[in-house]
C-alpha positions in Angstrom: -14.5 62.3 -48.4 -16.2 64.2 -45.6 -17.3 63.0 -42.3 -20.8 61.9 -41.4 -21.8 65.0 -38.4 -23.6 63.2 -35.9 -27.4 63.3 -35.6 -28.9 64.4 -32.5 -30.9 61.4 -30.7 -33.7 62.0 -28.4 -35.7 59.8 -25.6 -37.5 57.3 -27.5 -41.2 58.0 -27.9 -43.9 55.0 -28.9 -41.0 52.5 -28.9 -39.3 54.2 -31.6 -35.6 56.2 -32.3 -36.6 59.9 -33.0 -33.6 61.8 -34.9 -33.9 65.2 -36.0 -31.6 66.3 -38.1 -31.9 70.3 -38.1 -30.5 71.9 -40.7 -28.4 68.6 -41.6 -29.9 66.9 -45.2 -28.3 63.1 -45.0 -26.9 61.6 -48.7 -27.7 57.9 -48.2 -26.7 55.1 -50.8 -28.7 52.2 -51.2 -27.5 49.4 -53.4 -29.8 46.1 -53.5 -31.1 44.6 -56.9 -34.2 44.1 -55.5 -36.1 47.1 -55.9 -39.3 46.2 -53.2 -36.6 45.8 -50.7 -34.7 49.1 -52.3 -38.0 50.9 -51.4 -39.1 49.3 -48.0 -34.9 50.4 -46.9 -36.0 53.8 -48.3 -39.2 54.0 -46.3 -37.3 53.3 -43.0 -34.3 55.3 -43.2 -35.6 58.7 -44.5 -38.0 58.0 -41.1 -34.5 59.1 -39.3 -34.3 62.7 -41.0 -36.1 65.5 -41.7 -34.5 65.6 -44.7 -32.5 63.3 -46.5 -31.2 62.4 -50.2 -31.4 58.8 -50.9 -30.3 57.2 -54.2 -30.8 53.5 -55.4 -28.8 51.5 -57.0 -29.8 48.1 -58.4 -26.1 46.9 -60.2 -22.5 47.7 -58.9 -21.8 49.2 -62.0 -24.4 51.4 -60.7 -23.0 52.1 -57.2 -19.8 53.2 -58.7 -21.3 55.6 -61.3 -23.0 57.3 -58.5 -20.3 57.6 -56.0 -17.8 58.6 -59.1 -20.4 61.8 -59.5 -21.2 62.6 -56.2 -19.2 59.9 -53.7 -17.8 63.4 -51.4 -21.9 63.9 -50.3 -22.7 60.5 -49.3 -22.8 59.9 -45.6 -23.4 56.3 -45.7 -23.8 53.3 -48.1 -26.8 50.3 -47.0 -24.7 47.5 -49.1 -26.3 43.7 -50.6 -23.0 41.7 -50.9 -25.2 39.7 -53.4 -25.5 41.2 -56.7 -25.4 42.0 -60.3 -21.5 42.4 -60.9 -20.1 41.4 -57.5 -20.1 38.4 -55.6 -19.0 37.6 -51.8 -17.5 39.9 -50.6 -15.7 41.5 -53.2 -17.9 44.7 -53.4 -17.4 45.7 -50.0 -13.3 45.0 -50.9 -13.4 47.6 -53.7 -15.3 50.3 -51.9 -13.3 49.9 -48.6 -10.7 50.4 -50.7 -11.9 53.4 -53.1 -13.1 55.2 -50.1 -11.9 54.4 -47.2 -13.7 57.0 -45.0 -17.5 55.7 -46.0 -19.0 54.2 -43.9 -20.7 51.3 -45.4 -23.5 48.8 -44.0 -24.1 45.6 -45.5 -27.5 44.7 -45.5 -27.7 40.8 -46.2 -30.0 37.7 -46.1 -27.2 35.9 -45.4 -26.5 36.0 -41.4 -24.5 33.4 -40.9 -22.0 34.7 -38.1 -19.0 33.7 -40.0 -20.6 36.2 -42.9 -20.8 38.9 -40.1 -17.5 38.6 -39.1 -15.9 38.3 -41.9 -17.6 41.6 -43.2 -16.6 43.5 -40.1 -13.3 42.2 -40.9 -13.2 43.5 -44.0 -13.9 47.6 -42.6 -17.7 47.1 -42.7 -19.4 49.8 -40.2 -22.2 47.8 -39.2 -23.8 44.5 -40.8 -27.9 44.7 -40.5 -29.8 41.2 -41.2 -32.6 42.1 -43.9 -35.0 40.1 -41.2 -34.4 42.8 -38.5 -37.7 44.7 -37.7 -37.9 48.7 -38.9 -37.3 50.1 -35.3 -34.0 48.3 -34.7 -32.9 48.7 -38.3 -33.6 52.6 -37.7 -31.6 52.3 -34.5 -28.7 50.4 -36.4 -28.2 53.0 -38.9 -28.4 56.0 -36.7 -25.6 54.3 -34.4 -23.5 54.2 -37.3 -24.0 57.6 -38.6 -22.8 58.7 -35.1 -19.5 57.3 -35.6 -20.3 53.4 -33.9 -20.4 49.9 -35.3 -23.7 47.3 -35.2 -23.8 44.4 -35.9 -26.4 42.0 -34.2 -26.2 41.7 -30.3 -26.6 38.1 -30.3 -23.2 37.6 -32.5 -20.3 37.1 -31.2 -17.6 38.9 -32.9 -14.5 37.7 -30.5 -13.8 34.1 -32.8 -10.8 34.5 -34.8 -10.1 33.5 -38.4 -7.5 30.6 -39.0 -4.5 32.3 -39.4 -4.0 31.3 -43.1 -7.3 33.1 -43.6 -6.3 35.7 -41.3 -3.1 36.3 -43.4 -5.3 36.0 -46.5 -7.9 38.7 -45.9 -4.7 41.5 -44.9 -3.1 40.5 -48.1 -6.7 41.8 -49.7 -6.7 44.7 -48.1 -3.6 45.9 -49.5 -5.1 45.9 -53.1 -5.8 49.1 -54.6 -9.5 49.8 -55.9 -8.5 48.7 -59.7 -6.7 45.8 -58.3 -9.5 44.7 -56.6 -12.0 44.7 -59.8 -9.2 43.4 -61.9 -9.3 40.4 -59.2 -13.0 40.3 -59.6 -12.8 39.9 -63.2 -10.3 36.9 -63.0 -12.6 35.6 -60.7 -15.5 35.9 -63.6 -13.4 34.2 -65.8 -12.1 36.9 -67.8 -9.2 37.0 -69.7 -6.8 40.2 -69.7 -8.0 41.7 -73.1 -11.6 41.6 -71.8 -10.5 43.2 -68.4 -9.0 45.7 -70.7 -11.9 46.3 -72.5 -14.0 46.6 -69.6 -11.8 48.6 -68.0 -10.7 51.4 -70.8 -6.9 50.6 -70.3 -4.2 48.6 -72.4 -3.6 45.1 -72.3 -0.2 46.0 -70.5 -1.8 47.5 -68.0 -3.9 44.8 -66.9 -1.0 42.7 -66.9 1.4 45.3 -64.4 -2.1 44.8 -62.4 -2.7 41.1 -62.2 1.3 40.9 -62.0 0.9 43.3 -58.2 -2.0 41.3 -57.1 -0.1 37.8 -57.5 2.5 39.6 -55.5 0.4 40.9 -52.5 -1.2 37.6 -52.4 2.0 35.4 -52.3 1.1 33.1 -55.3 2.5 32.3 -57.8 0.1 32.4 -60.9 -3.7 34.1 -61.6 -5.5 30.7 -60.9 -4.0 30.7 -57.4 -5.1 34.2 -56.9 -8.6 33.2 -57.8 -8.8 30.1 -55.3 -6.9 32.0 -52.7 -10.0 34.9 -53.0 -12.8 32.3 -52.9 -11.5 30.4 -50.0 -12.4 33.8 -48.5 -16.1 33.2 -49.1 -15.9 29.4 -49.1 -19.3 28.2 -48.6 -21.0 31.1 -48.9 -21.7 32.0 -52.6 -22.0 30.4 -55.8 -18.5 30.0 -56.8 -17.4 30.5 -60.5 -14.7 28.7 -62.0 -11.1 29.8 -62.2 -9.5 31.1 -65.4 -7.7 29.0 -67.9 
Protein backbone atom coordinates (compact mmCIF):
# COMPACT_ATOMS: atom_id res chain seq x y z
CA UNK A 1 0.00 0.00 0.00
CA UNK A 2 1.58 3.29 -0.88
CA UNK A 3 1.49 6.45 1.03
CA UNK A 4 -0.85 9.29 0.45
CA UNK A 5 1.99 12.44 -0.90
CA UNK A 6 0.79 15.38 0.73
CA UNK A 7 -1.22 18.12 -1.12
CA UNK A 8 -0.01 21.41 -1.14
CA UNK A 9 -2.43 23.94 0.83
CA UNK A 10 -2.64 27.58 0.11
CA UNK A 11 -4.04 30.81 2.08
CA UNK A 12 -7.66 30.42 2.10
CA UNK A 13 -9.54 32.48 -0.42
CA UNK A 14 -13.61 33.35 0.00
CA UNK A 15 -13.58 31.27 3.21
CA UNK A 16 -12.62 28.21 1.52
CA UNK A 17 -9.39 25.45 1.60
CA UNK A 18 -7.81 25.75 -1.91
CA UNK A 19 -5.60 22.44 -2.72
CA UNK A 20 -3.89 22.04 -5.87
CA UNK A 21 -2.72 19.04 -6.50
CA UNK A 22 -0.17 19.41 -9.62
CA UNK A 23 0.50 16.61 -11.30
CA UNK A 24 -0.91 14.47 -8.27
CA UNK A 25 -4.57 12.52 -9.47
CA UNK A 26 -6.04 11.41 -5.80
CA UNK A 27 -7.84 7.62 -5.76
CA UNK A 28 -10.63 8.37 -3.23
CA UNK A 29 -13.17 5.53 -1.90
CA UNK A 30 -16.46 6.39 -0.90
CA UNK A 31 -18.65 3.76 0.68
CA UNK A 32 -22.24 4.97 1.96
CA UNK A 33 -25.58 3.14 0.78
CA UNK A 34 -27.06 6.12 0.32
CA UNK A 35 -26.33 7.23 -3.04
CA UNK A 36 -27.61 11.25 -2.72
CA UNK A 37 -25.18 11.42 0.11
CA UNK A 38 -22.55 9.19 -2.14
CA UNK A 39 -22.84 12.06 -4.70
CA UNK A 40 -23.13 15.29 -2.48
CA UNK A 41 -19.39 13.52 -0.69
CA UNK A 42 -18.33 13.36 -4.29
CA UNK A 43 -19.22 16.90 -5.14
CA UNK A 44 -17.08 18.19 -2.11
CA UNK A 45 -14.05 16.23 -2.23
CA UNK A 46 -13.08 16.30 -5.99
CA UNK A 47 -13.45 20.33 -5.07
CA UNK A 48 -9.93 19.56 -3.29
CA UNK A 49 -8.06 18.38 -6.64
CA UNK A 50 -7.57 19.15 -9.85
CA UNK A 51 -7.85 15.79 -10.57
CA UNK A 52 -8.99 13.01 -8.73
CA UNK A 53 -10.52 9.32 -9.20
CA UNK A 54 -13.38 8.68 -6.96
CA UNK A 55 -15.29 5.38 -6.76
CA UNK A 56 -18.66 4.60 -4.88
CA UNK A 57 -19.53 1.95 -3.17
CA UNK A 58 -23.02 1.33 -1.80
CA UNK A 59 -22.52 -2.46 0.01
CA UNK A 60 -19.25 -3.76 1.85
CA UNK A 61 -19.17 -6.47 -0.39
CA UNK A 62 -18.66 -3.78 -2.67
CA UNK A 63 -15.82 -1.94 -0.82
CA UNK A 64 -13.85 -5.03 -0.82
CA UNK A 65 -14.28 -5.97 -4.51
CA UNK A 66 -12.87 -2.57 -5.28
CA UNK A 67 -9.98 -2.45 -2.92
CA UNK A 68 -9.22 -6.37 -3.93
CA UNK A 69 -8.71 -4.81 -7.76
CA UNK A 70 -7.15 -1.69 -7.20
CA UNK A 71 -6.72 -1.27 -3.08
CA UNK A 72 -2.52 -0.20 -3.80
CA UNK A 73 -4.10 3.33 -5.67
CA UNK A 74 -6.44 4.39 -3.14
CA UNK A 75 -5.31 7.27 -1.01
CA UNK A 76 -8.08 7.34 1.26
CA UNK A 77 -11.49 5.67 2.18
CA UNK A 78 -14.70 8.24 3.40
CA UNK A 79 -16.37 5.12 5.43
CA UNK A 80 -20.59 4.76 6.76
CA UNK A 81 -20.11 2.29 9.74
CA UNK A 82 -23.87 1.71 8.88
CA UNK A 83 -24.49 -0.53 6.08
CA UNK A 84 -25.48 -3.27 3.88
CA UNK A 85 -23.17 -6.28 5.23
CA UNK A 86 -21.55 -4.63 8.31
CA UNK A 87 -22.69 -3.33 11.33
CA UNK A 88 -21.02 -1.15 14.27
CA UNK A 89 -17.95 -1.12 13.87
CA UNK A 90 -17.02 -4.15 12.40
CA UNK A 91 -16.14 -2.65 8.88
CA UNK A 92 -13.68 -0.32 9.97
CA UNK A 93 -12.19 -3.67 12.09
CA UNK A 94 -11.69 -5.64 8.84
CA UNK A 95 -10.21 -2.90 6.77
CA UNK A 96 -7.86 -1.62 9.60
CA UNK A 97 -6.85 -4.89 9.53
CA UNK A 98 -6.61 -5.85 5.59
CA UNK A 99 -4.74 -2.64 5.12
CA UNK A 100 -3.37 -1.21 7.66
CA UNK A 101 -1.61 1.75 5.92
CA UNK A 102 -5.17 3.32 4.45
CA UNK A 103 -6.19 5.87 5.86
CA UNK A 104 -9.79 5.55 6.41
CA UNK A 105 -12.53 8.30 7.52
CA UNK A 106 -15.69 7.44 8.83
CA UNK A 107 -18.33 9.45 7.85
CA UNK A 108 -21.38 8.90 10.25
CA UNK A 109 -24.80 10.22 11.43
CA UNK A 110 -24.13 8.94 14.48
CA UNK A 111 -21.84 11.50 16.66
CA UNK A 112 -22.17 10.45 19.74
CA UNK A 113 -18.60 11.12 21.29
CA UNK A 114 -18.36 7.65 22.68
CA UNK A 115 -18.85 6.58 18.70
CA UNK A 116 -15.96 9.04 17.93
CA UNK A 117 -13.78 7.69 20.21
CA UNK A 118 -14.25 4.46 19.90
CA UNK A 119 -13.65 4.78 16.08
CA UNK A 120 -10.36 6.63 16.65
CA UNK A 121 -9.66 3.81 18.85
CA UNK A 122 -10.08 1.39 16.47
CA UNK A 123 -7.13 3.17 13.81
CA UNK A 124 -9.73 5.44 12.26
CA UNK A 125 -7.77 8.63 10.58
CA UNK A 126 -10.32 11.08 11.15
CA UNK A 127 -14.18 10.77 12.02
CA UNK A 128 -16.40 13.60 9.97
CA UNK A 129 -20.06 14.09 11.28
CA UNK A 130 -22.32 13.87 7.98
CA UNK A 131 -23.92 17.35 9.52
CA UNK A 132 -20.55 19.19 9.07
CA UNK A 133 -20.86 22.00 6.39
CA UNK A 134 -18.74 21.46 2.83
CA UNK A 135 -15.82 23.88 3.81
CA UNK A 136 -14.89 22.18 7.05
CA UNK A 137 -15.57 18.73 5.65
CA UNK A 138 -13.13 19.84 2.69
CA UNK A 139 -10.63 20.95 5.38
CA UNK A 140 -11.12 17.61 7.28
CA UNK A 141 -10.14 15.48 4.54
CA UNK A 142 -7.25 17.40 3.22
CA UNK A 143 -5.74 17.31 6.97
CA UNK A 144 -5.86 13.76 6.72
CA UNK A 145 -4.46 13.30 3.33
CA UNK A 146 -1.49 15.25 4.74
CA UNK A 147 -0.72 12.65 7.19
CA UNK A 148 -3.07 14.22 10.47
CA UNK A 149 -6.09 13.06 12.29
CA UNK A 150 -9.72 15.07 12.63
CA UNK A 151 -12.11 14.44 14.32
CA UNK A 152 -14.57 17.30 15.63
CA UNK A 153 -12.89 20.13 17.78
CA UNK A 154 -15.53 20.19 20.31
CA UNK A 155 -14.90 16.32 21.26
CA UNK A 156 -12.93 15.36 23.62
CA UNK A 157 -10.86 12.44 22.85
CA UNK A 158 -8.84 12.23 26.45
CA UNK A 159 -11.94 9.83 28.30
CA UNK A 160 -10.78 6.45 28.59
CA UNK A 161 -12.65 3.17 27.96
CA UNK A 162 -13.26 0.83 31.10
CA UNK A 163 -10.57 -1.28 31.15
CA UNK A 164 -12.63 -4.48 30.39
CA UNK A 165 -13.48 -2.65 27.20
CA UNK A 166 -10.14 -1.37 26.83
CA UNK A 167 -8.81 -5.04 27.02
CA UNK A 168 -11.66 -6.02 24.65
CA UNK A 169 -11.08 -3.71 21.76
CA UNK A 170 -6.82 -4.87 21.71
CA UNK A 171 -8.04 -8.33 21.72
CA UNK A 172 -9.98 -7.24 18.30
CA UNK A 173 -7.30 -5.81 16.93
CA UNK A 174 -5.22 -8.86 16.87
CA UNK A 175 -7.70 -10.66 14.44
CA UNK A 176 -6.67 -11.14 11.09
CA UNK A 177 -8.91 -9.73 8.17
CA UNK A 178 -10.70 -13.29 7.65
CA UNK A 179 -11.07 -13.50 11.33
CA UNK A 180 -12.64 -10.48 11.51
CA UNK A 181 -15.59 -11.42 8.81
CA UNK A 182 -15.78 -14.86 10.12
CA UNK A 183 -16.67 -12.90 13.57
CA UNK A 184 -19.02 -10.79 11.62
CA UNK A 185 -20.79 -13.67 10.33
CA UNK A 186 -21.31 -15.39 13.83
CA UNK A 187 -22.52 -12.20 14.72
CA UNK A 188 -25.26 -12.55 11.76
CA UNK A 189 -26.12 -15.68 12.96
CA UNK A 190 -24.43 -17.83 10.67
CA UNK A 191 -23.56 -21.11 11.19
CA UNK A 192 -19.91 -22.55 10.01
CA UNK A 193 -21.12 -24.21 6.71
CA UNK A 194 -22.71 -20.92 5.58
CA UNK A 195 -19.44 -19.03 6.58
CA UNK A 196 -17.91 -21.58 4.46
CA UNK A 197 -20.04 -21.08 1.72
CA UNK A 198 -19.78 -17.53 1.83
CA UNK A 199 -16.44 -17.56 2.16
CA UNK A 200 -15.09 -20.22 -0.64
CA UNK A 201 -13.19 -22.29 2.05
CA UNK A 202 -13.92 -25.78 3.88
CA UNK A 203 -15.87 -26.26 6.76
CA UNK A 204 -12.44 -27.07 8.66
CA UNK A 205 -11.33 -24.04 7.88
CA UNK A 206 -13.91 -21.97 9.38
CA UNK A 207 -13.58 -24.02 12.34
CA UNK A 208 -9.27 -23.43 12.82
CA UNK A 209 -10.82 -19.69 12.36
CA UNK A 210 -13.65 -19.38 14.89
CA UNK A 211 -11.30 -21.78 17.10
CA UNK A 212 -8.23 -18.51 16.98
CA UNK A 213 -10.75 -15.92 17.49
CA UNK A 214 -12.25 -17.68 20.79
CA UNK A 215 -8.64 -17.67 21.76
CA UNK A 216 -7.62 -13.96 21.09
CA UNK A 217 -10.77 -13.05 22.76
CA UNK A 218 -10.36 -15.13 26.00
CA UNK A 219 -13.76 -16.99 25.93
CA UNK A 220 -14.60 -19.85 26.00
CA UNK A 221 -17.31 -20.63 23.26
CA UNK A 222 -18.71 -18.69 19.83
CA UNK A 223 -21.74 -17.22 21.71
CA UNK A 224 -19.30 -15.49 24.11
CA UNK A 225 -17.33 -14.13 21.22
CA UNK A 226 -20.51 -12.67 19.82
CA UNK A 227 -21.60 -10.86 23.15
CA UNK A 228 -18.06 -9.87 23.94
CA UNK A 229 -18.01 -8.07 20.11
CA UNK A 230 -21.35 -6.27 20.69
CA UNK A 231 -20.68 -5.02 24.09
CA UNK A 232 -18.23 -3.06 21.90
CA UNK A 233 -21.01 -1.22 20.22
CA UNK A 234 -23.55 -1.56 23.05
CA UNK A 235 -26.11 0.89 22.52
CA UNK A 236 -25.24 2.04 19.39
CA UNK A 237 -26.67 -0.32 16.64
CA UNK A 238 -29.37 -2.66 16.17
CA UNK A 239 -28.07 -5.76 17.73
CA UNK A 240 -28.70 -9.19 16.21
CA UNK A 241 -28.97 -12.24 18.16
CA UNK A 242 -26.23 -14.62 19.02
CA UNK A 243 -25.78 -17.98 17.35
CA UNK A 244 -27.25 -21.20 18.62
Amino acid sequence: MRSAAAPHAYPRHDNRVTLLSEALSRHLLIADDHPLFRGALREAVTGLFDRADVAEAGTFEEVSELLDRGGGDVDLILLDLSMPGVRGFSGLMYLRAQYPSLPIVVVSANDDPAVIRRCMEFGASGFIPKTLGVEALREAVARVLKGEVWTPPDVDLERESDDATAAMIARLATLTPQQVRVLMMLSGGLLNKQIAYELGVSEATVKAHVSAILQKLGVDSRTQAVIAAGKIEAGQWPQHPPPR
